[in-house]
C-alpha positions as CSV (number, residue, x, y, z in Angstrom):
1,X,0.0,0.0,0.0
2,X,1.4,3.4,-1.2
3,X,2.6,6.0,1.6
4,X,0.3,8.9,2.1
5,X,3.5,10.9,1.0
6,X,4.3,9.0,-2.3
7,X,0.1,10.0,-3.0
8,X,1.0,13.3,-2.5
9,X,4.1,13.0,-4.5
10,X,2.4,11.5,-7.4
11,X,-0.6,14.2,-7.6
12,X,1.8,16.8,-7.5
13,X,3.4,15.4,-10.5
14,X,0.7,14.4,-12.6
15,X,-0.3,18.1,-11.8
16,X,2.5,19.8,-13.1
17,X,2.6,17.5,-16.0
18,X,-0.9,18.5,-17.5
19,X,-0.2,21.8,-16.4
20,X,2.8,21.1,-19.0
21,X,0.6,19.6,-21.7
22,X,-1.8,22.3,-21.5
23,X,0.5,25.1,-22.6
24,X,2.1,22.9,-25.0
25,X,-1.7,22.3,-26.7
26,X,-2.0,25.9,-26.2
27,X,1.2,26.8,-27.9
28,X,0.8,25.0,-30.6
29,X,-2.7,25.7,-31.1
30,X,-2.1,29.9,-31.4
31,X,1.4,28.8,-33.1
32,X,0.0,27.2,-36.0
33,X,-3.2,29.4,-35.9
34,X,-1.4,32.4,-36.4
35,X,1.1,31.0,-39.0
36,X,-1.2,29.4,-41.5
37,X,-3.3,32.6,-41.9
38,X,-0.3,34.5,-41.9
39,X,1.0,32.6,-45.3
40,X,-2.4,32.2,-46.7
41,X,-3.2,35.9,-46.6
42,X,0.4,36.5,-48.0
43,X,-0.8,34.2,-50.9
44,X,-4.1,35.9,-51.7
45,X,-1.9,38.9,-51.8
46,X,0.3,37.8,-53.8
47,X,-2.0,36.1,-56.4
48,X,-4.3,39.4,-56.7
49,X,-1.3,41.8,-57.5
50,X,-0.2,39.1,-59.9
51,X,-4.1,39.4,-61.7
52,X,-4.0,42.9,-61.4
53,X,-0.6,43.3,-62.5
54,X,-1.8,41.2,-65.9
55,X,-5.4,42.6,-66.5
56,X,-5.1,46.6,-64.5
57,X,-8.7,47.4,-65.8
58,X,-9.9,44.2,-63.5
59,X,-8.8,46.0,-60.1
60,X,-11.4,46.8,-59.1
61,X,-13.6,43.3,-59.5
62,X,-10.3,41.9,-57.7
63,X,-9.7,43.8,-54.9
64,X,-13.5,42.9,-53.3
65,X,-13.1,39.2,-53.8
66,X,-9.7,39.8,-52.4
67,X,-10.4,41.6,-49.2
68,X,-13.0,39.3,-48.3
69,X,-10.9,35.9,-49.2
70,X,-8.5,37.8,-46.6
71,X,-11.2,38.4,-44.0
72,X,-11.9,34.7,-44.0
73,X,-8.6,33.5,-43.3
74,X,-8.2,36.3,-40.5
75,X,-10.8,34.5,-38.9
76,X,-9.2,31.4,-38.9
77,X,-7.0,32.8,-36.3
78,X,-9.5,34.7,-34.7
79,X,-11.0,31.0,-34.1
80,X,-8.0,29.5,-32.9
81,X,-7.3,32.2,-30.5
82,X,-10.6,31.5,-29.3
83,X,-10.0,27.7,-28.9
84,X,-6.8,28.4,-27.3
85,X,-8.1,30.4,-24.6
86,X,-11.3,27.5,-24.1
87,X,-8.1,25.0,-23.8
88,X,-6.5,27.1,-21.3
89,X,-9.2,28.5,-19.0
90,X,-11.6,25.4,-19.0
């Protein structure tokens, strides 16, 4: 039978190890939420200055479609910074 001490012992450390997986999860949840936005709005960028760059009178039917691709994949990290903080806090 275990020692009241070496129960103790043992909470403690399976304490301070889901403390440890928690802000790992949490980490790596705002880590790749705010990189994989971060490249996709790079790459709508990229692609509308490339269209506009071939076809300049199209600017403007460009740029909306554009702005709102981008405001979609802001909120994918909007969403993960929300998930993060429900991993953290609950």
């Amino acid at each position: 039978m275990p020692t009241p001490e070496a129960v103790t012992a043992a909470t403690e450390v399976a304490a301070q190890v889901s403390a440890l997986d928690k802000n790992l999860l949490v980490s790596m949840t705002m880590g790749f939420g705010a990189i994989v936005p971060a490249f996709s709005i790079g790459w709508i960028g990229s692609k509308a200055m490339d269209a506009i760059g071939r076809n300049p009178e199209a600017a403007n039917r460009i740029q909306t479609p554009m702005v709102l691709s981008i405001a979609f994949a802001e909120a994918i990290a909007i969403y993960s910074l929300v998930v993060a903080l429900i991993i953290k806090f609950v």
